[in-house]
N, C-alpha and C positions, 0 to 999 in steps of 0.2 A: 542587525549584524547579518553579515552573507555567511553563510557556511561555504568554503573555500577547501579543496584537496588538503593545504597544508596545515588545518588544521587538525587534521585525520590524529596525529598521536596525542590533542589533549583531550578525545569524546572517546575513550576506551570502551564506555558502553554502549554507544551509539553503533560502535563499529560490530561489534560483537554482537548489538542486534539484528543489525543486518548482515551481518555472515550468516545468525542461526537461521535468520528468513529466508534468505538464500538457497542454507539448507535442506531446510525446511521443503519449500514449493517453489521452483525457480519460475520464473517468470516465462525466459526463452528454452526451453528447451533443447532448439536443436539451431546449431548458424553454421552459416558455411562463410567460408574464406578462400585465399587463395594462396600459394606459395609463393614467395618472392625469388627465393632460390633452388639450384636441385639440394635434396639433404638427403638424411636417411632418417624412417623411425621406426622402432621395433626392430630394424633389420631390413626394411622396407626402403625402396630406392622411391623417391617420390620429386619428378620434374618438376622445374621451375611453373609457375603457374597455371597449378595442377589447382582447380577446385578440393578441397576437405572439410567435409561434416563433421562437427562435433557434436556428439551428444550429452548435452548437459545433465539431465537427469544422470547419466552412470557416472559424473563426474563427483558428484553430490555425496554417490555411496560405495563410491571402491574402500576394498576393505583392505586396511594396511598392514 
């Protein structure tokens, strides 16, 4: 059997293990991208294909 995306909501533990791994130690840390559009975030005006870094570790542990 292939494990396939749509099977995603009948392995609820599968899934949950790999968020807490995730959590846990991520893998990538940090990737960059690009904007497709201009937008705004935070407040921040940010041009269309504008390189942005994202930092995965602080994404892992903002506090809600």
């Amino acid at each position: 059997m292939v494990c396939v995306w749509s099977f995603v909501d009948r392995m609820p533990y599968t899934v949950a293990t790999i968020l807490e791994l995730m959590r846990y130690k991520t893998l990538v840390p940090f990737t960059v991208h690009a904007t497709l559009q201009d937008t705004e975030v935070g407040g921040y005006f940010v041009q269309s294909e504008t390189m942005v870094r994202c930092n995965g570790l602080t994404l892992c542990y903002i506090n809600s």
